[in-house]
LUMVODREN-662293 format. One record per residue (C-alpha): residue number from 1; residue in three letters; x negated, y, z. Coordinates in nm, 2 decimals. Each point is the difference from the previous one (the first is absolute). Layout:
BEGIN
<pt NUM ALA <X Y Z>> ...
END
This chain:
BEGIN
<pt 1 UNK <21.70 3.81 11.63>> <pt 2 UNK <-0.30 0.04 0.26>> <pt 3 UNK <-0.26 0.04 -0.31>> <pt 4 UNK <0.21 0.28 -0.16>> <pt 5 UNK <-0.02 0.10 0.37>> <pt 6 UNK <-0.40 -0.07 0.02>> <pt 7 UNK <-0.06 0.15 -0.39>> <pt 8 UNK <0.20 0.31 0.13>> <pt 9 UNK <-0.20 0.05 0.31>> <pt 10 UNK <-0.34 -0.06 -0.21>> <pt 11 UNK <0.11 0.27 -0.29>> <pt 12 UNK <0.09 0.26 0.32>> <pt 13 UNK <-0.33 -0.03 0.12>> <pt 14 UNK <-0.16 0.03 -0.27>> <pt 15 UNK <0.21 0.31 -0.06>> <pt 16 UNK <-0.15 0.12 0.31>> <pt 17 UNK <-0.34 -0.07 -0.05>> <pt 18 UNK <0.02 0.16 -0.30>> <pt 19 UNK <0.13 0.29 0.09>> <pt 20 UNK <-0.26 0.02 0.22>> <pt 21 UNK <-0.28 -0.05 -0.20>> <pt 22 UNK <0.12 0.20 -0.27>> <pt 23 UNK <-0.20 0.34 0.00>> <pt 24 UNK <0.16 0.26 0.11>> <pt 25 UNK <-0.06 0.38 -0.13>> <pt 26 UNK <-0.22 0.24 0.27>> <pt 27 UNK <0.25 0.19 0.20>> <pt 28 UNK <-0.10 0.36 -0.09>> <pt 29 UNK <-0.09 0.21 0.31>> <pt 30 UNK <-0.15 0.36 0.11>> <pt 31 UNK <-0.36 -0.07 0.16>> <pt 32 UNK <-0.18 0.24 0.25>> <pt 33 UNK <-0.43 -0.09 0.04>> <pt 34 UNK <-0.07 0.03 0.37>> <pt 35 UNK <-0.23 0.33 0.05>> <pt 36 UNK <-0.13 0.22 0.25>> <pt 37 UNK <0.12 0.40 0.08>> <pt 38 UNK <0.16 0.18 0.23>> <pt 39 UNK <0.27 -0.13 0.24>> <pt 40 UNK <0.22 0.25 0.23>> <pt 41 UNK <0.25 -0.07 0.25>> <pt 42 UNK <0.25 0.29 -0.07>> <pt 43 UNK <0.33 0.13 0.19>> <pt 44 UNK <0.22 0.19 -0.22>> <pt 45 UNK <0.32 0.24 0.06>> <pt 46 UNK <0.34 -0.18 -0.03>> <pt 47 UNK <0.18 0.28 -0.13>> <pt 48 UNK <-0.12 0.30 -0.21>> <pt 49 UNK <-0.19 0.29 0.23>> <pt 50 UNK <-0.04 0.35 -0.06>> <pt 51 UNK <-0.25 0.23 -0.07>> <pt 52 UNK <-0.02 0.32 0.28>> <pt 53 UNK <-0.20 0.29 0.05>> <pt 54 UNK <-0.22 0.00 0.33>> <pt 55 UNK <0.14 0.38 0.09>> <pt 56 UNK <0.40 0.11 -0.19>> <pt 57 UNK <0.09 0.30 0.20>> <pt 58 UNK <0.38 0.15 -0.11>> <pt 59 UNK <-0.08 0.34 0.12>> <pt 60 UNK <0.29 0.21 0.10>> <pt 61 UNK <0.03 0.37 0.07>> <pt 62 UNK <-0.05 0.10 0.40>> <pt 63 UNK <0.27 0.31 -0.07>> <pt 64 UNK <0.27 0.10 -0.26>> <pt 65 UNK <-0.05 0.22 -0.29>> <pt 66 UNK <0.07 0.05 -0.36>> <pt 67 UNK <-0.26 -0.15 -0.20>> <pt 68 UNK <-0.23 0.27 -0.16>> <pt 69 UNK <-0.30 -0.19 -0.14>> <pt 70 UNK <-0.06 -0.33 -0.14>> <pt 71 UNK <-0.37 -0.03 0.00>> <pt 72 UNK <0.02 -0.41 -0.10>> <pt 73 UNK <0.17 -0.23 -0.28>> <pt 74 UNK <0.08 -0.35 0.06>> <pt 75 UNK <-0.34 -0.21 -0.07>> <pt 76 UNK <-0.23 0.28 0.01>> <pt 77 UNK <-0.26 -0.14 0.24>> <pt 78 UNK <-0.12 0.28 0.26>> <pt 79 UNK <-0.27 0.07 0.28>> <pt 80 UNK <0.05 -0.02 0.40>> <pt 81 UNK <0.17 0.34 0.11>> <pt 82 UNK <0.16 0.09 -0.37>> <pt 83 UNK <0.29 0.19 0.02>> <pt 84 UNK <0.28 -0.19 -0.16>> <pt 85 UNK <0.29 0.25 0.10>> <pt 86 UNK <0.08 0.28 0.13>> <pt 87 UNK <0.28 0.20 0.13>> <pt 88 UNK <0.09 0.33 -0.04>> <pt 89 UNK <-0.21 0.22 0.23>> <pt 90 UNK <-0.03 0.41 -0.08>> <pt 91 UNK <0.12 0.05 0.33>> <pt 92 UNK <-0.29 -0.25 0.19>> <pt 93 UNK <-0.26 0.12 -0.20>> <pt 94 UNK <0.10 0.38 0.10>> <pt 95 UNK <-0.02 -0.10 0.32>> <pt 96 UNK <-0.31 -0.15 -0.06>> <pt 97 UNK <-0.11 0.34 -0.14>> <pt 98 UNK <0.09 0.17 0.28>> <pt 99 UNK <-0.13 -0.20 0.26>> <pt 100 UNK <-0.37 0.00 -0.16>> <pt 101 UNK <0.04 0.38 -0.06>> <pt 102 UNK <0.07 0.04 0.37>> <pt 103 UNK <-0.32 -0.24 0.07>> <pt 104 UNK <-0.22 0.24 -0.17>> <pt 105 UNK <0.16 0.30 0.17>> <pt 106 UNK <-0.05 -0.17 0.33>> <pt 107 UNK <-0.38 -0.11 -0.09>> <pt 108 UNK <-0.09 0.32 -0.09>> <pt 109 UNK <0.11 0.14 0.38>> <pt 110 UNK <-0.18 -0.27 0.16>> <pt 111 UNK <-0.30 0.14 -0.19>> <pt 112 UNK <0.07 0.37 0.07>> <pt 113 UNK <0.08 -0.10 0.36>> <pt 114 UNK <-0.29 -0.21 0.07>> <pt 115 UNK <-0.24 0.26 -0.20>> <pt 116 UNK <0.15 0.27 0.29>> <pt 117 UNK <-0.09 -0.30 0.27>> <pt 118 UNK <-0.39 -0.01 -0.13>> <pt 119 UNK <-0.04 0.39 -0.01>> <pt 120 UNK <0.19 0.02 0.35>> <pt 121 UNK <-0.25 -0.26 0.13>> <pt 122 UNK <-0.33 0.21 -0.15>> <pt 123 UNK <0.13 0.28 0.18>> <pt 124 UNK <0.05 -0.19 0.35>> <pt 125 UNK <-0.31 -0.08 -0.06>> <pt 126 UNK <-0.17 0.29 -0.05>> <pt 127 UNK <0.16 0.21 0.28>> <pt 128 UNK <-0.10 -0.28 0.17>> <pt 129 UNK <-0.35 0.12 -0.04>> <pt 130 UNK <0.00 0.36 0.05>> <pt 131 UNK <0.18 -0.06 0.35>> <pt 132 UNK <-0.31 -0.17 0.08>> <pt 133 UNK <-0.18 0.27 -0.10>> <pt 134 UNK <0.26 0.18 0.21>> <pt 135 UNK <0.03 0.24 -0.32>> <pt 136 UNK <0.40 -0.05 0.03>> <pt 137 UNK <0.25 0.00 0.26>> <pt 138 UNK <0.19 -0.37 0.16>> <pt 139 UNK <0.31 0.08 -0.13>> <pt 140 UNK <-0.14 0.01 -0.38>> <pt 141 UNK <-0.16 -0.36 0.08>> <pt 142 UNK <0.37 -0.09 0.12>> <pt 143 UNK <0.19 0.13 -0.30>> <pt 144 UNK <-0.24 -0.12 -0.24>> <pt 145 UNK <0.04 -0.39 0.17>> <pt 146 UNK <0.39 0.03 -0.06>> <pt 147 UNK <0.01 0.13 -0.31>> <pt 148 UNK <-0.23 -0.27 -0.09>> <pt 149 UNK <0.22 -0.24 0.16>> <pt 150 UNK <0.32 0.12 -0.14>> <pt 151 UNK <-0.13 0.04 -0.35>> <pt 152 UNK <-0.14 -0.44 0.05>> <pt 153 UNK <0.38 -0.06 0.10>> <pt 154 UNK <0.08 0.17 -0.33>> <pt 155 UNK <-0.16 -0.21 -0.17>> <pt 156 UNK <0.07 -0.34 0.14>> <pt 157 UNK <0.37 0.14 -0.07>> <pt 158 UNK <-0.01 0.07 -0.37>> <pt 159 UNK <-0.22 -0.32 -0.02>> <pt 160 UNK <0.29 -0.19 0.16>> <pt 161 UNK <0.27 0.16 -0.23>> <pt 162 UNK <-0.23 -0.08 -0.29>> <pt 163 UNK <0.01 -0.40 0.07>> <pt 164 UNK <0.34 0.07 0.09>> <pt 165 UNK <0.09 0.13 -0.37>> <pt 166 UNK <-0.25 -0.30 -0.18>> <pt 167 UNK <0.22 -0.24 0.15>> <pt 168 UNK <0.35 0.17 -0.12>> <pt 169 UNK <-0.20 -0.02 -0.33>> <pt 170 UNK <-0.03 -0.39 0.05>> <pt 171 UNK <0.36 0.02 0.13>> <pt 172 UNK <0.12 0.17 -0.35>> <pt 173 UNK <-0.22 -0.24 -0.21>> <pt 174 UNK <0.15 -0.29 0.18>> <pt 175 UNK <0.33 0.13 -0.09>> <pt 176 UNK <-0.06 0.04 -0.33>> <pt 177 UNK <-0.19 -0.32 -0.06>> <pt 178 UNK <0.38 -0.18 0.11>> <pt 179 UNK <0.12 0.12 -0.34>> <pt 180 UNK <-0.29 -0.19 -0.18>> <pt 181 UNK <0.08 -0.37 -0.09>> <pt 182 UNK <-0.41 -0.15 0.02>> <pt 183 UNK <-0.13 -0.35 -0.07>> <pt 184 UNK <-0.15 -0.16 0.30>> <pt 185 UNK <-0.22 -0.22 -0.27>> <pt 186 UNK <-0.13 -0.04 -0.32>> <pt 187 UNK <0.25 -0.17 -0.22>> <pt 188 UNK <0.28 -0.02 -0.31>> <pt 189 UNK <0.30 0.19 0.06>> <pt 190 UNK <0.27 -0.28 -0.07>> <pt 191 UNK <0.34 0.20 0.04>> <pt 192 UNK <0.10 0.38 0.06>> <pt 193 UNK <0.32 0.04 0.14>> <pt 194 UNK <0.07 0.38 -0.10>> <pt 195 UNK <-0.03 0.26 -0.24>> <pt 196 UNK <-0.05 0.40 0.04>> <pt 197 UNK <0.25 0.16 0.12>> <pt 198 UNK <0.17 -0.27 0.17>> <pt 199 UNK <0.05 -0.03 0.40>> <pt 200 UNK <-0.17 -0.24 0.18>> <pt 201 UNK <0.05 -0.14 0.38>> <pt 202 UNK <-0.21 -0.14 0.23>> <pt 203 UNK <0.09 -0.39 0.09>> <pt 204 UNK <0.23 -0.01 0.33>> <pt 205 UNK <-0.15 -0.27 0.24>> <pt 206 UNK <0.14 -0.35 -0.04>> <pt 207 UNK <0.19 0.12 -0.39>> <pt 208 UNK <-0.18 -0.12 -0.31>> <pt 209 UNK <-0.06 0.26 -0.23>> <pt 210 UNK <-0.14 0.02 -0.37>> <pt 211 UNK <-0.40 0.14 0.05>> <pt 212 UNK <-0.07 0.29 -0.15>> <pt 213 UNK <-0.30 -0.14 -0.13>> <pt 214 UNK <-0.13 -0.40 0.02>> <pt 215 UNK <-0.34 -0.06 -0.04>> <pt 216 UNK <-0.21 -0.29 -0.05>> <pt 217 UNK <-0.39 -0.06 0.09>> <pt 218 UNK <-0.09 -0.17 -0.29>> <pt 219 UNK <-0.37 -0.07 0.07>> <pt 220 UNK <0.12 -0.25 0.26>> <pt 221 UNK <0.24 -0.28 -0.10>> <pt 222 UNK <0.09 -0.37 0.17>> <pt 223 UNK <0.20 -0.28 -0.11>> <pt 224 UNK <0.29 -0.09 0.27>> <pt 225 UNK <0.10 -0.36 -0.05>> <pt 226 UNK <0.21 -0.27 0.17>> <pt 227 UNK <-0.16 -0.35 0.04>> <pt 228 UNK <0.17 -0.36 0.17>> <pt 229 UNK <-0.02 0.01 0.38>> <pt 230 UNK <-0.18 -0.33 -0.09>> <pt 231 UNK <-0.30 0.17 -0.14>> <pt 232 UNK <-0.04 0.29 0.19>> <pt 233 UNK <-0.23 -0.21 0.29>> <pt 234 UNK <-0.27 0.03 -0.28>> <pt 235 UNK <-0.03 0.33 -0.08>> <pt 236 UNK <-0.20 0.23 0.16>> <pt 237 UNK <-0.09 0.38 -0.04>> <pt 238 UNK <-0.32 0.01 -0.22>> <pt 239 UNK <0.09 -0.32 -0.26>> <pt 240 UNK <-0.07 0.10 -0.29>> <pt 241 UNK <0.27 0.02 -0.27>> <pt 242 UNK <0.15 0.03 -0.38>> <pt 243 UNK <0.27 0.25 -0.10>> <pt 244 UNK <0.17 -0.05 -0.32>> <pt 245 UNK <0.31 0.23 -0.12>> <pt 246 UNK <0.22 -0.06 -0.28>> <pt 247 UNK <-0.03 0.38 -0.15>> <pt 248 UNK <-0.35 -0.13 -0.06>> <pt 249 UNK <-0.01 -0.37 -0.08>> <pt 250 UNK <-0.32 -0.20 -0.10>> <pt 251 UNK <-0.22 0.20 0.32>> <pt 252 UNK <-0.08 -0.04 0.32>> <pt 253 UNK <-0.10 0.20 0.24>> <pt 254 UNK <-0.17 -0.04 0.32>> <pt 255 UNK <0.09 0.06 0.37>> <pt 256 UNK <-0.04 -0.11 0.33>> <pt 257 UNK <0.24 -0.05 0.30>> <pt 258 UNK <0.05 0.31 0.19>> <pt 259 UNK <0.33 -0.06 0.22>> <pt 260 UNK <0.20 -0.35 0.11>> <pt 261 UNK <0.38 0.16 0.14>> <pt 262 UNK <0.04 -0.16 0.37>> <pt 263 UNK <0.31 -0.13 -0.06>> <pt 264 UNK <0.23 -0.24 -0.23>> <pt 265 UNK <0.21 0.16 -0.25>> <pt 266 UNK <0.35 -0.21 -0.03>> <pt 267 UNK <0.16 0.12 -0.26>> <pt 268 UNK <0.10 -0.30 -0.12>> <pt 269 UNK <0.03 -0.25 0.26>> <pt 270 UNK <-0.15 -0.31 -0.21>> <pt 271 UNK <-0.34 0.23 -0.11>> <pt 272 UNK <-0.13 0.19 0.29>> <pt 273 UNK <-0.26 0.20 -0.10>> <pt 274 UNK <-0.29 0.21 0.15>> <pt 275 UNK <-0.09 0.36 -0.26>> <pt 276 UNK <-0.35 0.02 -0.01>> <pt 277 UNK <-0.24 0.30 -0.15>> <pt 278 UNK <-0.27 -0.05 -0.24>> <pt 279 UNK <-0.17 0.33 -0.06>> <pt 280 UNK <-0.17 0.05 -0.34>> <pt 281 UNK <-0.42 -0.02 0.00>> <pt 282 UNK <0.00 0.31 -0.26>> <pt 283 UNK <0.33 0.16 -0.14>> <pt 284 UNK <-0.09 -0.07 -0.40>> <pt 285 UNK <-0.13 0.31 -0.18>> <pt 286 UNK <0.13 -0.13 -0.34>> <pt 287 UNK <0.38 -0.02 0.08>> <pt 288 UNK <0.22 0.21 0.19>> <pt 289 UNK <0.14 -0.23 0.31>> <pt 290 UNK <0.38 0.14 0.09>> <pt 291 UNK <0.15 -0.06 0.39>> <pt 292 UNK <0.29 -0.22 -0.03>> <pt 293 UNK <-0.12 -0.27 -0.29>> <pt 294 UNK <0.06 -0.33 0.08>> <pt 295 UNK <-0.31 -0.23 0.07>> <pt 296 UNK <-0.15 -0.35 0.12>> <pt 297 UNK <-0.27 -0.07 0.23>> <pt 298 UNK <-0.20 -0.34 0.02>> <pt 299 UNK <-0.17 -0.02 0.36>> <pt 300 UNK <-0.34 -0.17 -0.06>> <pt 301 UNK <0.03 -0.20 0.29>> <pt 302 UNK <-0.36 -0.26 -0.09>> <pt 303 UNK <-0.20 0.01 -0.29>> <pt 304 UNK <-0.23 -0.28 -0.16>> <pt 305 UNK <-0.29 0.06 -0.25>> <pt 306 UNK <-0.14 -0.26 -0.26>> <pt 307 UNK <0.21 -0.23 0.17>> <pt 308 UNK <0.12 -0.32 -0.18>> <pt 309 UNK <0.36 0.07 -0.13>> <pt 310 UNK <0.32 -0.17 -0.19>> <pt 311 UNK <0.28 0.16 -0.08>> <pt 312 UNK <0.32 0.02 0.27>> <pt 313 UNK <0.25 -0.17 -0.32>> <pt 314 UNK <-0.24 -0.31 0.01>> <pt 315 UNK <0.08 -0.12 0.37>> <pt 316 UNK <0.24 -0.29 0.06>> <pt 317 UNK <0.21 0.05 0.33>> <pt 318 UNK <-0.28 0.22 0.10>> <pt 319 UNK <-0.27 -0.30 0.01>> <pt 320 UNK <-0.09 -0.17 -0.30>> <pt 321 UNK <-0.08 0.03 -0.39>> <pt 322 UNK <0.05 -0.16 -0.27>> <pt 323 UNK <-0.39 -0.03 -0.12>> <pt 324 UNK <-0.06 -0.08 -0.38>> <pt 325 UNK <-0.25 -0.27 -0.12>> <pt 326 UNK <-0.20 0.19 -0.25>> <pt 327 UNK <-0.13 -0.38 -0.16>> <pt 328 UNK <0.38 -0.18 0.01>> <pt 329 UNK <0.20 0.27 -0.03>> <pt 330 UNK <0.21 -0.14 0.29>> <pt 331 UNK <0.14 0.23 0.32>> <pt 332 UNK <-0.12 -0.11 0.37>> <pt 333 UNK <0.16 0.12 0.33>> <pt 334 UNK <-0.23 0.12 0.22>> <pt 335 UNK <0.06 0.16 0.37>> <pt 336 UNK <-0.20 0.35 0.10>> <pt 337 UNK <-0.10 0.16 0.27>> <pt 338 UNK <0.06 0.42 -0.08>> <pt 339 UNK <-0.07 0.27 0.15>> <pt 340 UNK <0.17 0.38 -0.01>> <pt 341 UNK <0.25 0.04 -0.26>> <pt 342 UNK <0.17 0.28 -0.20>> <pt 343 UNK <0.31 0.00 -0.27>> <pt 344 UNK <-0.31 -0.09 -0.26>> <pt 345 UNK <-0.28 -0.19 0.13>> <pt 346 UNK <-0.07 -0.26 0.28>> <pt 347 UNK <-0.32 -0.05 0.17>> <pt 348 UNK <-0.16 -0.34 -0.05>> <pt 349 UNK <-0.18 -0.14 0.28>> <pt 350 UNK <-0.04 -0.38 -0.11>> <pt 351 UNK <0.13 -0.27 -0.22>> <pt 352 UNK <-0.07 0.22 -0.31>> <pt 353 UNK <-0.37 0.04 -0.22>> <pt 354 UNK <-0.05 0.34 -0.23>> <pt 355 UNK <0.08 -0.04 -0.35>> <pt 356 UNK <0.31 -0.28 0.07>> <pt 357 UNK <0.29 0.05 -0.18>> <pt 358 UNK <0.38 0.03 0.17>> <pt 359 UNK <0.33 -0.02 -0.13>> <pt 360 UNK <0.21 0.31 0.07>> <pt 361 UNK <0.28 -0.12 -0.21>> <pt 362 UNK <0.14 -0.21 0.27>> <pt 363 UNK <0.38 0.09 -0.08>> <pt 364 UNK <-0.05 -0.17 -0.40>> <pt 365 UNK <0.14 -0.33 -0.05>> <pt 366 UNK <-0.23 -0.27 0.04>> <pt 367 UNK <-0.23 0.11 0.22>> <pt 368 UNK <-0.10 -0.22 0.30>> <pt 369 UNK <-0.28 -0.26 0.12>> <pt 370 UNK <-0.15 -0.19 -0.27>> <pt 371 UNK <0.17 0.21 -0.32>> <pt 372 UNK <-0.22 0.06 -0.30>> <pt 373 UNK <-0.04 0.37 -0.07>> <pt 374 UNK <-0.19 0.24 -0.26>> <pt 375 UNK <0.00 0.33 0.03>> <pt 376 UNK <0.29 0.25 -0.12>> <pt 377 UNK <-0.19 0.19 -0.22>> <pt 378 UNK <0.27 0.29 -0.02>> <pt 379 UNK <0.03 0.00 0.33>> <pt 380 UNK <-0.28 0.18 0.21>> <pt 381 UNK <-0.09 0.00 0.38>> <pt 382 UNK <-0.19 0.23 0.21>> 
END
C-alpha cells in the first residue's frame, strides 16, 4: 500500500512538471509601440450644450395696427435698420405731409421776415447818417431805429416758428416710424408671426406674447455648455477649445472660453453642473451653423508637444504596463510615472523607452506577468 501511495505521488508530479514544461501556444494580444505626439488635458460637457446666437432679438410692435407690409420672409438675412414690417399708416404719413408742408411755409416767412429786418437795418443806418449831416429831422432818426427794431423782432419770431414747425416734422416722423417694425442688427429672420392684413398688438408688460418678428445675429454664435462642479476650478476664460456637433460629424471646430456662469446649476442633485460659453474663433464659411443645434466642447485645459506617449487603454490601475519582450516574446509588469492624461493618451514621464511595445488588450484571457504573447495581427492599435 504505501508504494501504490509513493508511485501515485511520483506519476502526479510528473503530471505537473509536465504540464509545465509542455509549450504552451502565445496568447494572442493587441500591441501599441511607445511614441511621441501631442498630449492634452481636456474638460468636456457632461450633457449635450447648445449652439446660440451672440444677439436674438424677438421684436415686437410699440403700437397696434393692421399689418400692411411684409418687407421680410423667414431666413432672408437683412442689414441693420431694414424694415421688416409695417403697419398701416396713410393717416401718419399725411400728417407727415402736412407737417413738412407747414415747415416750408414757415421757412419761407422767416426769410421774407428776416430779408424786411436787413433792409430795415440799411435804412437805420443810413438816416443815421444824414442826421449827422443834420440833412433830416430827430424824429426820422427815431422812426427809422424802431422800425428797424420792430422789423429784427419779426424776424427772430418767424425764425422761432420755423424751428418750431421742424420739430412737429420730427414729431410726425417719430409717429410714423412706430408703425415700422426695423431690425436693430444684421441677421436671419427666424420666425414672422403675421401676415397682411392681420392685427397685431403690442406685448403688455409682464404677458409673453408671440414676436412679430425673431431675429437672429448670425455672424456671432457661442456654444452654452454644462460641465461637473468638479472641473470647473480649471477652466478659465481664454482656454482654448474644440466644438464638435452631431449635424456635422467627423469636424471640429475651434474656440476659446468666453464666459464661466457664477453659480452651480442643480438640476439634478447627484451632477451639479456649472454652463460655460465657448465662443467660436471664425463662424465656418463652408456650412451654414443654425442657433439651437446641439454641441460638445472639450476645454484644453494643458497641452504637451513631442512628448513621449502610450495609450490611456494600456494603464493597469492607473500605474503600470504590461511591457512585451521583443526577444522572448514574454509580458513584464512595469510601474510608470505619467504625466497629463486625456480619454486617448497618457503622458509618459519615466519607466518607459520610445519604440517599446504595450499590451492594450488587458481584458483578453491570458494576459498577465510572464505570459507569452505575439501580436493579433487582425487586431490594430493606435
Amino acid at each position: 500500500m504505501r508504494k501504490l501511495i509513493i508511485v501515485l505521488a511520483c506519476l502526479a508530479l510528473a503530471g505537473v512538471a509536465a504540464w509545465l514544461l509542455w509549450p504552451r501556444e502565445p496568447v494572442r494580444v493587441v500591441l501599441a509601440s511607445i511614441d511621441r505626439g501631442v498630449v492634452e488635458q481636456v474638460v468636456s460637457n457632461t450633457r449635450a450644450g447648445t449652439i446660440k446666437a451672440c444677439q436674438r432679438s424677438k421684436l415686437s410692435m410699440p403700437m397696434g395696427g393692421r399689418v400692411e407690409r411684409l418687407h421680410v420672409k423667414e431666413g432672408d438675412h437683412v442689414q441693420r435698420g431694414a424694415i421688416l414690417l409695417e403697419l398701416w399708416n396713410d393717416d401718419r404719413e399725411a400728417q407727415l405731409a402736412q407737417a413738412r408742408a407747414a415747415a416750408v411755409a414757415a421757412q419761407q416767412q422767416e426769410q421774407q421776415a428776416c430779408l424786411t429786418a436787413e433792409q430795415g437795418a440799411r435804412d437805420a443806418e443810413r438816416i443815421a447818417s444824414l442826421a449827422q449831416q443834420q440833412l433830416v429831422s430827430a424824429d426820422a432818426v427815431d422812426q427809422a431805429t424802431t422800425k428797424k427794431r420792430v422789423s429784427e423782432a419779426a424776424c427772430a419770431a418767424a425764425r422761432a416758428q420755423a424751428g418750431t414747425a421742424r420739430a412737429a416734422v420730427q414729431v410726425q416722423a417719430a409717429l410714423l416710424e412706430e408703425t415700422r417694425l426695423r431690425a436693430p442688427f444684421a441677421g436671419i429672420v427666424a420666425e414672422i408671426n403675421g401676415e397682411i392684413g392681420e392685427y397685431v398688438t403690442p406685448s403688455p408688460p409682464g404677458v409673453a406674447t408671440p414676436p412679430a418678428v425673431d431675429l437672429i445675429d448670425d455672424s456671432c454664435l457661442y456654444v452654452t455648455a454644462p460641465i461637473d462642479e468638479v472641473d470647473a476650478a480649471g477652466v478659465k476664460p481664454g482656454l482654448p477649445a474644440r466644438i464638435t456637433m452631431d449635424a456635422f460629424r467627423g469636424r471640429e471646430f475651434a474656440g476659446k472660453v468666453t464666459r464661466i456662469a457664477p453659480y452651480v446649476v442643480d438640476k439634478e442633485k447627484q451632477a451639479r453642473t456649472v454652463d460655460i460659453d465657448v465662443r467660436f474663433d471664425a463662424p465656418p464659411g463652408d456650412i451654414l451653423l443654425l442657433a439651437g443645434y446641439s454641441a460638445d466642447v472639450d476645454i484644453i485645459l494643458e497641452r504637451h508637444e513631442g512628448v513621449l506617449r502610450l495609450p490611456a487603454e494600456a494603464l493597469v490601475d492607473g500605474k503600470a504596463v504590461l511591457v512585451r519582450d521583443a526577444s522572448t516574446g514574454k509580458l513584464a509588469h512595469r510601474e510608470v510615472k505619467t504625466g497629463i492624461a486625456n480619454w486617448n493618451w497618457v503622458e509618459v514621464l519615466d519607466g518607459l523607452r520610445e519604440g517599446e511595445q504595450v499590451v492594450t488588450s488587458l481584458d483578453r484571457a491570458g494576459v498577465a506577468d510572464g505570459a507569452v504573447v505575439e501580436p493579433d495581427a487582425a487586431a490594430v492599435s493606435p
